[in-house]
N, CA, C and O atoms as a DFTB+ gen file, in Angstrom:
760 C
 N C O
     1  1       0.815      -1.192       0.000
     2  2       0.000       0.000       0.000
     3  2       0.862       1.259       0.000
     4  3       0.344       2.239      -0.537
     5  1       1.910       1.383       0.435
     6  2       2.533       2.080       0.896
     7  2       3.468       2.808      -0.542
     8  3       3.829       3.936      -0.877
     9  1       3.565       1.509      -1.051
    10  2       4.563       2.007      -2.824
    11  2       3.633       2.675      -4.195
    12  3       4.014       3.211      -5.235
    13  1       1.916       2.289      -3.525
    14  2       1.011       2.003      -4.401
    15  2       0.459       3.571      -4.256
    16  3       0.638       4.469      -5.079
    17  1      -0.045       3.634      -3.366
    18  2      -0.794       5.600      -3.182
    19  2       0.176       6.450      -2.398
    20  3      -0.219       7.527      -1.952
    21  1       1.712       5.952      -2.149
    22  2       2.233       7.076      -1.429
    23  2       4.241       6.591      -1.576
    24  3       4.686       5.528      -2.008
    25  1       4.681       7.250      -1.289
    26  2       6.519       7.327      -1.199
    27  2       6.280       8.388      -0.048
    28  3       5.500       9.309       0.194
    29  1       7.760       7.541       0.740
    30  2       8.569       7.701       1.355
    31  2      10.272       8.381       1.157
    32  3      11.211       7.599       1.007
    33  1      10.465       9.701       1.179
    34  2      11.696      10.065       0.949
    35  2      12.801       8.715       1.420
    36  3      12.499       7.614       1.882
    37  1      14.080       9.254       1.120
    38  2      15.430       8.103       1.774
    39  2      15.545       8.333       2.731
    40  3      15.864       7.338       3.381
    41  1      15.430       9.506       3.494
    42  2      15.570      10.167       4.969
    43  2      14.508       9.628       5.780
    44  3      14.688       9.230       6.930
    45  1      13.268       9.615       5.110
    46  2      12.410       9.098       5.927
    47  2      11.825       9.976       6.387
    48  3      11.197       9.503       7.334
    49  1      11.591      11.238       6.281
    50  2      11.291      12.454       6.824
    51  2       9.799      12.908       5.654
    52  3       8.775      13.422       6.102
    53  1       9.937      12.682       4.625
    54  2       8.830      13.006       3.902
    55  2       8.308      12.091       3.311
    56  3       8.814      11.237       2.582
    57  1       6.666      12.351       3.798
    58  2       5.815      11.400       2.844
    59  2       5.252      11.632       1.508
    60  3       4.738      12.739       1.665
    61  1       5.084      11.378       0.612
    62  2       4.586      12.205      -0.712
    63  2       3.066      11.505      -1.002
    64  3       3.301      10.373      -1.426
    65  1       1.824      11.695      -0.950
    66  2       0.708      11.112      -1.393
    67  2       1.158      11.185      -2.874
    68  3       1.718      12.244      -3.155
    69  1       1.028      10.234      -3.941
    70  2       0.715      10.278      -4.922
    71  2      -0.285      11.182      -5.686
    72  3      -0.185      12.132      -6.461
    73  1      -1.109      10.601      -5.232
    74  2      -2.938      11.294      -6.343
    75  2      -3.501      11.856      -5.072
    76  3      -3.503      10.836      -4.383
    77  1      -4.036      12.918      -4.219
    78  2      -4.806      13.307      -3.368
    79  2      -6.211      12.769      -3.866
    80  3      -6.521      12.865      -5.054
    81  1      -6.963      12.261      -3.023
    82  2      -8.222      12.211      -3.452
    83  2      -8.910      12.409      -1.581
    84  3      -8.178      12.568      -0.605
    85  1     -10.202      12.349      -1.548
    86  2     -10.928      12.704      -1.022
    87  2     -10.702      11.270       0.254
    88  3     -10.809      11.404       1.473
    89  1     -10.432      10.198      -0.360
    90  2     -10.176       8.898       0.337
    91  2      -9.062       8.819       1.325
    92  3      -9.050       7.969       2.216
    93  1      -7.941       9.886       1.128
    94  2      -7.133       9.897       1.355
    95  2      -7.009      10.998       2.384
    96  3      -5.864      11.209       2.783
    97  1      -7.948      11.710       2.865
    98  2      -7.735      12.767       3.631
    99  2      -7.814      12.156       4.943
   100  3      -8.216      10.996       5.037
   101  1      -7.420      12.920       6.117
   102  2      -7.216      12.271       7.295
   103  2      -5.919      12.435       7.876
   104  3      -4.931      12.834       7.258
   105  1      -5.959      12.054       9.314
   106  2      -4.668      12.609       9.704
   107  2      -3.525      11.620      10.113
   108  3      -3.711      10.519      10.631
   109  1      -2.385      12.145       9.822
   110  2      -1.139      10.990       9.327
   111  2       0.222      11.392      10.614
   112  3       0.262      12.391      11.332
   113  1       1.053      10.431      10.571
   114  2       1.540      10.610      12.315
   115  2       2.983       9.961      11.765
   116  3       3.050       8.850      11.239
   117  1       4.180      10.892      11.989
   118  2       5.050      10.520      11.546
   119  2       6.006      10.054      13.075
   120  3       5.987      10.859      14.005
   121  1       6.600       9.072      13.188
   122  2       7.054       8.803      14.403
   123  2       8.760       8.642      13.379
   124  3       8.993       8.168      12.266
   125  1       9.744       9.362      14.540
   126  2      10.865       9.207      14.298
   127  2      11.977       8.537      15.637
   128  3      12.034       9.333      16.575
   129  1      12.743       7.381      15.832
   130  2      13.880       6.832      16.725
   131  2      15.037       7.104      16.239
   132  3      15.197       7.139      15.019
   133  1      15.967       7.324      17.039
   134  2      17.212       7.823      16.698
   135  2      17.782       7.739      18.425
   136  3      17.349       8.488      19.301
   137  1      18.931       6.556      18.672
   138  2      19.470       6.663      19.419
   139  2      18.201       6.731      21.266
   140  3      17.931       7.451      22.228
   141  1      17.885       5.400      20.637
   142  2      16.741       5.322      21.963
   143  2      15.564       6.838      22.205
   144  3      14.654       6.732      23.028
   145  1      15.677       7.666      21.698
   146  2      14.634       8.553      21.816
   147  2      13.922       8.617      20.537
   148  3      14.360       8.550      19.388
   149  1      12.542       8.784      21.053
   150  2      11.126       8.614      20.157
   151  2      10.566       9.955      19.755
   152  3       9.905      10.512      20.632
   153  1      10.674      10.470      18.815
   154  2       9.563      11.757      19.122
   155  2       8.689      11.767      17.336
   156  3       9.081      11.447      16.213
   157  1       7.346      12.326      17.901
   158  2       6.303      12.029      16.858
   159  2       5.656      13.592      16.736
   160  3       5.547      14.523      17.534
   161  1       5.162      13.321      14.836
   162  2       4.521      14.580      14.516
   163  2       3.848      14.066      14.184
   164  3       4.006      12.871      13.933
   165  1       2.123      15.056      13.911
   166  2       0.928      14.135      13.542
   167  2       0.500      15.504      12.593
   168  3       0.919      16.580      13.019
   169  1      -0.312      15.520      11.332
   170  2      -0.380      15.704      10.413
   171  2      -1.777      15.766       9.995
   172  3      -2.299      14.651      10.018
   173  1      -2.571      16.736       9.609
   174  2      -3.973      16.684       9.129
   175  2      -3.921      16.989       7.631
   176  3      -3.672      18.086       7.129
   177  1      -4.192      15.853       7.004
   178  2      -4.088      16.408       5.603
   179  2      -5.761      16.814       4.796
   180  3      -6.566      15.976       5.203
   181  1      -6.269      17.562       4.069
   182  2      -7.419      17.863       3.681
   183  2      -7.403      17.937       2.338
   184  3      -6.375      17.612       1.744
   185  1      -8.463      18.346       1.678
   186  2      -8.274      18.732       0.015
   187  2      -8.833      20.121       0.251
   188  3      -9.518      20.248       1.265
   189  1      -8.689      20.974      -0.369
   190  2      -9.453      22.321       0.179
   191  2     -11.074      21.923      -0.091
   192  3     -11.513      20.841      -0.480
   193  1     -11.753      23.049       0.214
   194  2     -13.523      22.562      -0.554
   195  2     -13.616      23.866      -1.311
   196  3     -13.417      25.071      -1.163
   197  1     -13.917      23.218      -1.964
   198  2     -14.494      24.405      -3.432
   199  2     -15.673      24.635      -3.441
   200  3     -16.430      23.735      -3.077
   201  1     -16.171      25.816      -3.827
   202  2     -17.313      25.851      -4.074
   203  2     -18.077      25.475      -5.463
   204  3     -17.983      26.280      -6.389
   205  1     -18.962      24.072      -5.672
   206  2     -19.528      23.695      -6.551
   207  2     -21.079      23.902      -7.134
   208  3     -21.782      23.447      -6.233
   209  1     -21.640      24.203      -7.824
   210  2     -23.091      24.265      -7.965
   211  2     -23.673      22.601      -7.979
   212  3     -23.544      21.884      -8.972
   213  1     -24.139      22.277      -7.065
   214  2     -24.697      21.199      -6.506
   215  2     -26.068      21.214      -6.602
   216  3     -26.571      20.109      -6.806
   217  1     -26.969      22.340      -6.494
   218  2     -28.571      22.252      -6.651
   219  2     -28.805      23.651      -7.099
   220  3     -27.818      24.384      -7.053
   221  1     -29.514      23.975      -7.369
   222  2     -30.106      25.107      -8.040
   223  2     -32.005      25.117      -7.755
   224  3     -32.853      24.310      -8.134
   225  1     -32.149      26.495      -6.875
   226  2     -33.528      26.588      -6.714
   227  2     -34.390      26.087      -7.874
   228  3     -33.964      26.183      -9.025
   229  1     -35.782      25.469      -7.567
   230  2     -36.726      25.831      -8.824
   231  2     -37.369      27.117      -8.613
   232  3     -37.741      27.670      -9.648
   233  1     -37.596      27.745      -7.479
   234  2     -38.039      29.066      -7.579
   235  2     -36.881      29.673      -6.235
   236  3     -36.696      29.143      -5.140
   237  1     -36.077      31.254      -6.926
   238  2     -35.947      31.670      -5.580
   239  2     -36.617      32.578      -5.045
   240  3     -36.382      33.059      -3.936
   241  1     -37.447      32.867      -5.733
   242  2     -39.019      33.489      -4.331
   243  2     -39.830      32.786      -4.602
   244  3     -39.996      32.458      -5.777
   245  1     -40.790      32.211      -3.370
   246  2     -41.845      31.766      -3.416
   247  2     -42.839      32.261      -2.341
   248  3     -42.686      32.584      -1.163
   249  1     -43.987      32.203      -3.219
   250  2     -44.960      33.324      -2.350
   251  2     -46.528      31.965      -2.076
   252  3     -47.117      31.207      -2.847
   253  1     -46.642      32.242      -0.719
   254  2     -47.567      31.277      -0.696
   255  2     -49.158      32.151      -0.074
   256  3     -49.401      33.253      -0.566
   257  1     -49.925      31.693       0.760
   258  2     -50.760      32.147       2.096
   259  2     -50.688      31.486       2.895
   260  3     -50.847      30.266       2.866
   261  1     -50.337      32.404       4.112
   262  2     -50.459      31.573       5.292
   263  2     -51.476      30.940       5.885
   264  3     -52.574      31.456       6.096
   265  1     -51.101      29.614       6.226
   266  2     -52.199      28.521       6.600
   267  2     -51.972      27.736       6.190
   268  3     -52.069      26.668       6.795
   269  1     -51.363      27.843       4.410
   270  2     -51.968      27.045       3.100
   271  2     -50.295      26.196       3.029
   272  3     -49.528      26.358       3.978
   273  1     -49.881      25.329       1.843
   274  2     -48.575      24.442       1.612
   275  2     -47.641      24.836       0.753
   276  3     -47.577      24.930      -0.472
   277  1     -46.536      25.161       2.140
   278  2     -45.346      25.477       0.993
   279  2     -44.621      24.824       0.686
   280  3     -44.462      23.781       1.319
   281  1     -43.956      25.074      -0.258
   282  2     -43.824      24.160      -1.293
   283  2     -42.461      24.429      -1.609
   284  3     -42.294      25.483      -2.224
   285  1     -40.908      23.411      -1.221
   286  2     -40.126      24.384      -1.312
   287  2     -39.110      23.414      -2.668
   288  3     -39.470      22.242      -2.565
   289  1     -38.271      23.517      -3.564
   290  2     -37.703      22.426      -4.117
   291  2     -36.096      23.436      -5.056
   292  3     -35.919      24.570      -5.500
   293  1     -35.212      22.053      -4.926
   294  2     -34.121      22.476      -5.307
   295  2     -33.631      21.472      -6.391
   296  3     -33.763      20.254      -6.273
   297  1     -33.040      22.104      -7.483
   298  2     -32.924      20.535      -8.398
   299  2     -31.389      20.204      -8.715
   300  3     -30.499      21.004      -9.000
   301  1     -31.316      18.790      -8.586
   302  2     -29.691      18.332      -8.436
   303  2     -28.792      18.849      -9.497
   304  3     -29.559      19.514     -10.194
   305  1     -27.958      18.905      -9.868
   306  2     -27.182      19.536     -11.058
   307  2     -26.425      18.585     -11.216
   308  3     -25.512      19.011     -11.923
   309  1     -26.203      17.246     -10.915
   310  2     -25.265      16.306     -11.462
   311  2     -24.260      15.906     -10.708
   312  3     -23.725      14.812     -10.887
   313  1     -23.933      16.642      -9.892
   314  2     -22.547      16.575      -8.635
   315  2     -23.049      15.562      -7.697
   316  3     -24.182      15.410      -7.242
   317  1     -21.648      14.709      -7.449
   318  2     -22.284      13.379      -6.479
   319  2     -22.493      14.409      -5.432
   320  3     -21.583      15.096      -4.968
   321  1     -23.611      14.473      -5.121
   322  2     -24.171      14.929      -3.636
   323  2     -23.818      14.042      -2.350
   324  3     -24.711      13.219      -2.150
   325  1     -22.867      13.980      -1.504
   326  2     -23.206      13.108      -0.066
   327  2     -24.071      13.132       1.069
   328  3     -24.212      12.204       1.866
   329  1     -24.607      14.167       1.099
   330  2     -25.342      14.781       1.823
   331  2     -26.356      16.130       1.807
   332  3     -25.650      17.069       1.439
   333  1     -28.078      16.717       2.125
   334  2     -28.593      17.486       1.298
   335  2     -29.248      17.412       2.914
   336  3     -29.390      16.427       3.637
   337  1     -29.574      18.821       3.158
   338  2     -30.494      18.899       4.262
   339  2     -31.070      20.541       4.103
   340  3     -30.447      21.360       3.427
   341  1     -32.151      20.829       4.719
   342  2     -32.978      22.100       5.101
   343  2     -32.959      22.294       6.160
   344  3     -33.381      21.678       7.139
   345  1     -32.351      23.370       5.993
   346  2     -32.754      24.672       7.722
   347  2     -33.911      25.750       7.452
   348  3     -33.862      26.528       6.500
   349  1     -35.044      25.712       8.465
   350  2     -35.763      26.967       8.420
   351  2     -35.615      27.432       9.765
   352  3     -35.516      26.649      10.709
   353  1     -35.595      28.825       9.903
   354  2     -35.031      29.525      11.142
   355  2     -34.142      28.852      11.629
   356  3     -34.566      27.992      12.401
   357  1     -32.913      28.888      11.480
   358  2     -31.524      27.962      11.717
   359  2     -31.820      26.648      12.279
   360  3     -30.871      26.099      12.838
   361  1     -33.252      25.850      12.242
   362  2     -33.246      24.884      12.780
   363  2     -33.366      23.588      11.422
   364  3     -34.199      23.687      10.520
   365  1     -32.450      22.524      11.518
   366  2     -32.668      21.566      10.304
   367  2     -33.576      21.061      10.640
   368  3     -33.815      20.790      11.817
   369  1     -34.511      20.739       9.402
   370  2     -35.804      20.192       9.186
   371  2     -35.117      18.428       9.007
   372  3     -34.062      17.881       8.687
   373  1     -36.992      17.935       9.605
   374  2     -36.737      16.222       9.744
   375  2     -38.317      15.937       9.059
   376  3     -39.265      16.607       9.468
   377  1     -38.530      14.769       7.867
   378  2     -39.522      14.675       8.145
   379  2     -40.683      14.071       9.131
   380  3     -41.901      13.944       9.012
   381  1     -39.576      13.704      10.340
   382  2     -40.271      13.326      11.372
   383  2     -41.313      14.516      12.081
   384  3     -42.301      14.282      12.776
   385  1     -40.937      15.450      11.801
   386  2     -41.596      16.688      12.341
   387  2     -43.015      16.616      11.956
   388  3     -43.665      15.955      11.146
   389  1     -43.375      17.939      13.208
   390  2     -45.274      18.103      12.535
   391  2     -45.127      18.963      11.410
   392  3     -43.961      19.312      11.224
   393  1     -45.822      19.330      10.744
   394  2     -46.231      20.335       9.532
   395  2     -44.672      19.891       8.379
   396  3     -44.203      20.564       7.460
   397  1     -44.363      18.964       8.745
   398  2     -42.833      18.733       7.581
   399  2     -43.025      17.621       6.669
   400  3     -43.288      16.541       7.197
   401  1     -42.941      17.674       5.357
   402  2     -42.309      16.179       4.037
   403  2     -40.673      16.488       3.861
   404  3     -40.030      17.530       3.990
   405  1     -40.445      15.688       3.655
   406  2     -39.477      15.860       2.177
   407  2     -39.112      14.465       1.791
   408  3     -38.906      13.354       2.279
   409  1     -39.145      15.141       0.596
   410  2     -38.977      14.258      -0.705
   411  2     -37.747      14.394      -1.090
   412  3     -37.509      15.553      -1.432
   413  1     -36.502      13.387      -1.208
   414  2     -35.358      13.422      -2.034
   415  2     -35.451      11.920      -2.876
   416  3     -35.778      10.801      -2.481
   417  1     -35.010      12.427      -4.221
   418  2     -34.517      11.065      -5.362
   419  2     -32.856      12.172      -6.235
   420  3     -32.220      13.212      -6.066
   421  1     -32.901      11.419      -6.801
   422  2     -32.250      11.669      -8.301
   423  2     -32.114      13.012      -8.735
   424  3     -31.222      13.852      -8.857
   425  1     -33.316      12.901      -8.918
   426  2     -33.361      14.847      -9.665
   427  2     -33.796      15.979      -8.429
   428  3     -33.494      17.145      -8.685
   429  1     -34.317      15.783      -7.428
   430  2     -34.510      16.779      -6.821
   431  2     -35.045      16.428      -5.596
   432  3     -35.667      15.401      -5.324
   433  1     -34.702      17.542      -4.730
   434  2     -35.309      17.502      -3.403
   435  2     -35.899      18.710      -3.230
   436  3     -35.601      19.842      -3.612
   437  1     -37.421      17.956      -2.131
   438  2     -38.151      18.953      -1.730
   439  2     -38.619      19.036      -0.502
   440  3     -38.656      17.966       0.105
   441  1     -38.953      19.884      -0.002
   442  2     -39.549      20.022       1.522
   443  2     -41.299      21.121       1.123
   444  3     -41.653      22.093       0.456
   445  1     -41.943      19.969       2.197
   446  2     -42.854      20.565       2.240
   447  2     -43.347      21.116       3.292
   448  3     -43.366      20.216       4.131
   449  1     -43.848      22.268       3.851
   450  2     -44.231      22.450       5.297
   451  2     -46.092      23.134       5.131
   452  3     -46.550      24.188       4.690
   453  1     -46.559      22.201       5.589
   454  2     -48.252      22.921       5.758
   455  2     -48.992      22.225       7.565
   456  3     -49.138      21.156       8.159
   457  1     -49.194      23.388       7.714
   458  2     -49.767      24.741       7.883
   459  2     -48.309      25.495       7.349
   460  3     -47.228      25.168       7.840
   461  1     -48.403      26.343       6.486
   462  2     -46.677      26.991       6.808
   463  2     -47.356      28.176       7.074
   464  3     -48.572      28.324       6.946
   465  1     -46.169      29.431       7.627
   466  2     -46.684      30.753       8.429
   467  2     -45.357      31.609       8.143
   468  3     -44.158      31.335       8.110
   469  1     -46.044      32.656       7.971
   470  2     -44.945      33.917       6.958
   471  2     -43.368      33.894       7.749
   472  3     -42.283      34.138       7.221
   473  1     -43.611      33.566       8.998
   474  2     -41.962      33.488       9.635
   475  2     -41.198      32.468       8.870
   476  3     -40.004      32.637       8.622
   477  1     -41.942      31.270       8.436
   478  2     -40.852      29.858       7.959
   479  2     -39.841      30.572       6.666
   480  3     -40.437      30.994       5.675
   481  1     -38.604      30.662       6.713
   482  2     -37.205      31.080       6.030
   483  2     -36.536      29.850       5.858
   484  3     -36.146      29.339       6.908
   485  1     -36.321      29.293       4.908
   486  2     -35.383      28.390       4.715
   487  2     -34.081      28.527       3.808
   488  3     -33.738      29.524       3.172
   489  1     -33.423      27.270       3.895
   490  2     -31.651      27.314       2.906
   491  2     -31.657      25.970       2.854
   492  3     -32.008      25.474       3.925
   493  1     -31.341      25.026       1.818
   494  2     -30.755      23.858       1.142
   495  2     -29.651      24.045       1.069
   496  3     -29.102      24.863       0.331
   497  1     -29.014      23.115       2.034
   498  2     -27.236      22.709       2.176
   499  2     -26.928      21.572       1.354
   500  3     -27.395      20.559       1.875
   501  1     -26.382      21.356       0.376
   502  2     -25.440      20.564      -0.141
   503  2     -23.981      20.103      -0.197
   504  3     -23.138      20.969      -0.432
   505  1     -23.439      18.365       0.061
   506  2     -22.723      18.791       0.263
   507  2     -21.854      17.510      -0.488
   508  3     -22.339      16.396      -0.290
   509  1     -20.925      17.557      -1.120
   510  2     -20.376      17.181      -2.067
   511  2     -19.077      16.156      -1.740
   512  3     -18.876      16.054      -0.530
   513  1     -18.425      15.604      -2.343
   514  2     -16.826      15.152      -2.225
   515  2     -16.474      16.435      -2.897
   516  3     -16.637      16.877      -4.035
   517  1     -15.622      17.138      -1.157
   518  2     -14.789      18.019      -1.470
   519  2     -15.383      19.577      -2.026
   520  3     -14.745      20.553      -2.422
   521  1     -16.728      19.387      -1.892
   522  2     -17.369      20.580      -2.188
   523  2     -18.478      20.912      -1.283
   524  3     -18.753      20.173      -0.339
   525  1     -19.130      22.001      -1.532
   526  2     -20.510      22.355      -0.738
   527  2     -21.526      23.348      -1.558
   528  3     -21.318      23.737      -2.707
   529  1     -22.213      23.551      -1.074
   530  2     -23.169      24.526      -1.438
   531  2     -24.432      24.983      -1.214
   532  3     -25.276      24.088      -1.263
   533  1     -24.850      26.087      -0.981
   534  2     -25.945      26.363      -0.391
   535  2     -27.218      27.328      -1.164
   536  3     -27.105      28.348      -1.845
   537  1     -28.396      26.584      -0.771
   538  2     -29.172      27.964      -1.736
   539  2     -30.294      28.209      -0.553
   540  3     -30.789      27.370       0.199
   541  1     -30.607      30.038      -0.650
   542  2     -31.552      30.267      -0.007
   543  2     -32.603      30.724      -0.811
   544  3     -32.420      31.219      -1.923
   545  1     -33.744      30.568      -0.262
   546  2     -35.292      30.868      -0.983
   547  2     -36.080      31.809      -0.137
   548  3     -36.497      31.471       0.971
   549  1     -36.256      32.807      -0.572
   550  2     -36.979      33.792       0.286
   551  2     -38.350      33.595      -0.280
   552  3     -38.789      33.555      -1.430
   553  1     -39.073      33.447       1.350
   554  2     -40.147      32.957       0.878
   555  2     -41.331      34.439       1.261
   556  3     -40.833      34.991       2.242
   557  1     -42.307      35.012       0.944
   558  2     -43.006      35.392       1.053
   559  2     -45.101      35.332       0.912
   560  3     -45.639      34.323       0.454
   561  1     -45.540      35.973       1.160
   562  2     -46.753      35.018       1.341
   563  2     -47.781      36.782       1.941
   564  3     -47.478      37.861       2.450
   565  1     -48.883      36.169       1.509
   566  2     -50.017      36.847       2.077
   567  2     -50.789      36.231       3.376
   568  3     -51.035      35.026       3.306
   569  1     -51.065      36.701       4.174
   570  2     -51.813      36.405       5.373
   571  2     -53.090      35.820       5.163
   572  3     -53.841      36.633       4.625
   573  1     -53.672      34.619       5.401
   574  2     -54.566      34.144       5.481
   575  2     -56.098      35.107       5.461
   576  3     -56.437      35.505       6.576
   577  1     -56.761      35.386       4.615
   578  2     -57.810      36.046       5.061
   579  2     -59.103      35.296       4.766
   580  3     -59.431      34.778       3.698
   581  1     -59.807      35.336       5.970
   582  2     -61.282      34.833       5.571
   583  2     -62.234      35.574       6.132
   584  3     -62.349      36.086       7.245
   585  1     -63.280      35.532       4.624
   586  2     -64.569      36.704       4.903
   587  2     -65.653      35.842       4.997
   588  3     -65.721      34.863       4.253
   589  1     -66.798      36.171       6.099
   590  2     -68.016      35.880       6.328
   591  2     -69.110      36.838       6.129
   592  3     -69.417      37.835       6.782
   593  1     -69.764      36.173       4.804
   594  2     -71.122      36.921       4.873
   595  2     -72.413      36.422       4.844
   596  3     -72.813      35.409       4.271
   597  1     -73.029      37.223       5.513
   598  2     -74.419      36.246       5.480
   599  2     -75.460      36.248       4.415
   600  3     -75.910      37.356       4.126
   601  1     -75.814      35.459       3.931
   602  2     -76.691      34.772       3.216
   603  2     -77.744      35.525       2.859
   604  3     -78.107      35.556       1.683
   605  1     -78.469      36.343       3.985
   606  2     -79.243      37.076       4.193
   607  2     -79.392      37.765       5.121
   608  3     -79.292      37.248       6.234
   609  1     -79.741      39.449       4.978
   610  2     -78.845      40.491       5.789
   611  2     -79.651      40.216       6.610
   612  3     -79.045      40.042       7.668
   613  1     -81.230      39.999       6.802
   614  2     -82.219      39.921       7.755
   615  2     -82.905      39.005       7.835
   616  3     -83.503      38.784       6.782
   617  1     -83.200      38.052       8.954
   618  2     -83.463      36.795       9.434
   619  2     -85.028      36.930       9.726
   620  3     -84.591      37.472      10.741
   621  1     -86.154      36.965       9.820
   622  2     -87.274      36.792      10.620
   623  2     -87.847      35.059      11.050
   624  3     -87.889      34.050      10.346
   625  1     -88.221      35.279      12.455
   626  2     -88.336      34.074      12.968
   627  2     -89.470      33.810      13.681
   628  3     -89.869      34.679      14.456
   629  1     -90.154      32.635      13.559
   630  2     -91.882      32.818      14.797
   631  2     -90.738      32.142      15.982
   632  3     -89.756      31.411      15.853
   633  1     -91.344      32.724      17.061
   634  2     -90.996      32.544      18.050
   635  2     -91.876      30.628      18.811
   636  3     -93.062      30.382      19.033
   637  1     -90.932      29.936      18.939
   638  2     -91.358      28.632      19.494
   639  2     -91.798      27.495      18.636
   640  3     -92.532      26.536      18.876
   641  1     -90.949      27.980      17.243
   642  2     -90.748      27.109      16.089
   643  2     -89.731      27.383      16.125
   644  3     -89.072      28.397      16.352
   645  1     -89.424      25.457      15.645
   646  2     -88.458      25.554      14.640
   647  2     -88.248      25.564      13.333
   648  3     -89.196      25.564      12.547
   649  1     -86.991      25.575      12.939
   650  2     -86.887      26.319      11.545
   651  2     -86.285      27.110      11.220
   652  3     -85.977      27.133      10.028
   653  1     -85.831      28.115      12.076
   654  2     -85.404      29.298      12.004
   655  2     -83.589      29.303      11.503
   656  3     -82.739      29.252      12.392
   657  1     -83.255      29.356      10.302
   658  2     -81.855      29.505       9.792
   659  2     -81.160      30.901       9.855
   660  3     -81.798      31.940       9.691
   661  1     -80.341      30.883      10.006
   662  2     -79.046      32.108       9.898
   663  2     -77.817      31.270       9.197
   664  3     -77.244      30.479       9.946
   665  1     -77.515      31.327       8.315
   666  2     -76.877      30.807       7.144
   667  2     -75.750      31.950       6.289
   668  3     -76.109      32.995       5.744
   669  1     -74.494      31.478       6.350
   670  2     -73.244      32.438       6.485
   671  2     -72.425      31.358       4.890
   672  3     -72.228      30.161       4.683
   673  1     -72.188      32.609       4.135
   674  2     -70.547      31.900       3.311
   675  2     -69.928      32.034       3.987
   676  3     -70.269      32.489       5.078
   677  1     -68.731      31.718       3.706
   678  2     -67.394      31.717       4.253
   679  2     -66.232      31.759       3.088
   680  3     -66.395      30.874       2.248
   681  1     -65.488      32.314       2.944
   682  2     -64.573      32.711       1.670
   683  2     -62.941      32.362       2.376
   684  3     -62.667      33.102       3.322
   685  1     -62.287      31.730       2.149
   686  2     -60.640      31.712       2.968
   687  2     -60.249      31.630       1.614
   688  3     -60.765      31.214       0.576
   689  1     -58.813      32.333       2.051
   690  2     -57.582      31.808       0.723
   691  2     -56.755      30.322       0.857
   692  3     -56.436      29.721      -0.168
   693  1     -56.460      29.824       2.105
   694  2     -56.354      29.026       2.309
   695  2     -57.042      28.471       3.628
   696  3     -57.736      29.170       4.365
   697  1     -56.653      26.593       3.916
   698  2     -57.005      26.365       4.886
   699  2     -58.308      26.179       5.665
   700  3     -59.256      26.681       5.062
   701  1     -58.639      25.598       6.842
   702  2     -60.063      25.486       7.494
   703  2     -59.691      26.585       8.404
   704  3     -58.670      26.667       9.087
   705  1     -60.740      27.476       8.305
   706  2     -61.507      28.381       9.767
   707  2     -61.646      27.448      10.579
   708  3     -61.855      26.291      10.215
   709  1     -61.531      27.894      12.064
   710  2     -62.133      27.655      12.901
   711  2     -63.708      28.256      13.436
   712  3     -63.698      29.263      14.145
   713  1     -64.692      27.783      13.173
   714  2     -66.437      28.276      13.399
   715  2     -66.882      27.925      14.451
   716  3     -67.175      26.737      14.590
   717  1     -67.067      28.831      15.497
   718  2     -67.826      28.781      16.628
   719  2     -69.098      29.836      16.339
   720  3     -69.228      30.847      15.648
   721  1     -69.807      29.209      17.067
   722  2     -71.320      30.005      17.337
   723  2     -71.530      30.615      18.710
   724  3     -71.582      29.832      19.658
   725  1     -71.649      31.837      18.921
   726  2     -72.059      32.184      20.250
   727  2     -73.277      32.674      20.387
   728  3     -73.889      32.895      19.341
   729  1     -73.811      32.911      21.422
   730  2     -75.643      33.583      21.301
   731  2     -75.399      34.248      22.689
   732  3     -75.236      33.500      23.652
   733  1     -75.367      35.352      22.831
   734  2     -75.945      36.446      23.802
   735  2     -74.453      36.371      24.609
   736  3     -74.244      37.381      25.280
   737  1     -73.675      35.628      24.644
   738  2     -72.323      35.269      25.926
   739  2     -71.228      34.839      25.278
   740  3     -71.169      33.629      25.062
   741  1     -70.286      35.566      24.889
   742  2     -68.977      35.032      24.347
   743  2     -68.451      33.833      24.511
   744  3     -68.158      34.005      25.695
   745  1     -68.080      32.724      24.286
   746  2     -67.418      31.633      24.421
   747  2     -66.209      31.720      24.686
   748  3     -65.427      32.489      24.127
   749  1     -65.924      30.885      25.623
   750  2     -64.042      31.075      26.101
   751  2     -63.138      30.472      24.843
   752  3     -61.921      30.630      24.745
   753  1     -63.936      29.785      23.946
   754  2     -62.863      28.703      23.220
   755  2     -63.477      29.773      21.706
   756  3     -63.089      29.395      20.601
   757  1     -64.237      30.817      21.765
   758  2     -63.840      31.785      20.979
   759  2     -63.302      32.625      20.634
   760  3     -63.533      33.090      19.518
């Protein structure tokens, strides 16, 4: 192994890697004897990291409503990827989480987060042999709005029948309302 990926000067003092590769990084420990005393140097060898284009947003703004599913995706560019993860608010996403997917294959990875809410900020880390790379997506979004109107502006009712309807649309951009009914006394869970 030793004649095969690396030389040894005549002194013994220098090692020469042949081919650097990524396999080869790690740290190396040169021990020298001379006259009953031992003394050792130890050695971190690296490849630098470059910066590679590894994924490329499909959108870098995306605008959603809050409530509703965002939708976030980055697409591979060909570079052996070793590793691919999402941070929103510096925290990495799992799809073990509540409101979290993601989807990784071949061509692309995605994260999904619903309910999502105008704070969620994310970045796709990639990370390569010997490279890295990162993309951020600024996400933006409109606030959930939902309008209630009634059906009919004025209700008349006989008193000690039933029958009597009050009947409401409801319009959201995204998402389920929550609908409570109160009559004469506010509700605590309203």
């Amino acid at each position: 192994m030793i004649s095969k990926h690396y030389t040894v000067s005549e002194s013994g003092l220098v090692l020469t890697i042949k081919q650097m590769t990524a396999a080869r990084e790690g740290q190396y420990k040169c021990v020298v004897e001379k006259d009953g005393k031992t003394s050792e140097g130890e050695f971190v060898v690296t490849l630098p990291i470059k910066h590679e284009d590894l994924i490329a947003p499909k959108a870098e703004n995306v605008a959603f409503i809050e409530g509703g599913t965002l939708n976030l995706e980055v697409t591979k560019l060909g570079g052996k990827i070793t590793e691919i993860w999402w941070e929103c608010k510096g925290v990495q996403m799992s799809k073990t989480m509540d409101r979290v997917s993601i989807k990784n294959n071949k061509a692309f990875n995605r994260l999904v987060i619903k309910p999502a809410t105008l704070e969620d900020q994310c970045t796709c880390y990639a990370h390569g042999v010997g490279t890295e790379d990162s993309q951020k997506i600024t996400i933006g979004g409109n606030e959930n709005t939902v309008t209630i109107t009634p059906v009919q502006e004025s209700v008349q009712c006989t008193e000690r029948k039933k029958g009597c309807f009050v009947e409401f649309t409801i319009e959201r951009a995204a998402g389920a309302p929550k609908i409570c009914v109160t009559f004469r006394v506010q509700s605590a869970d309203c």
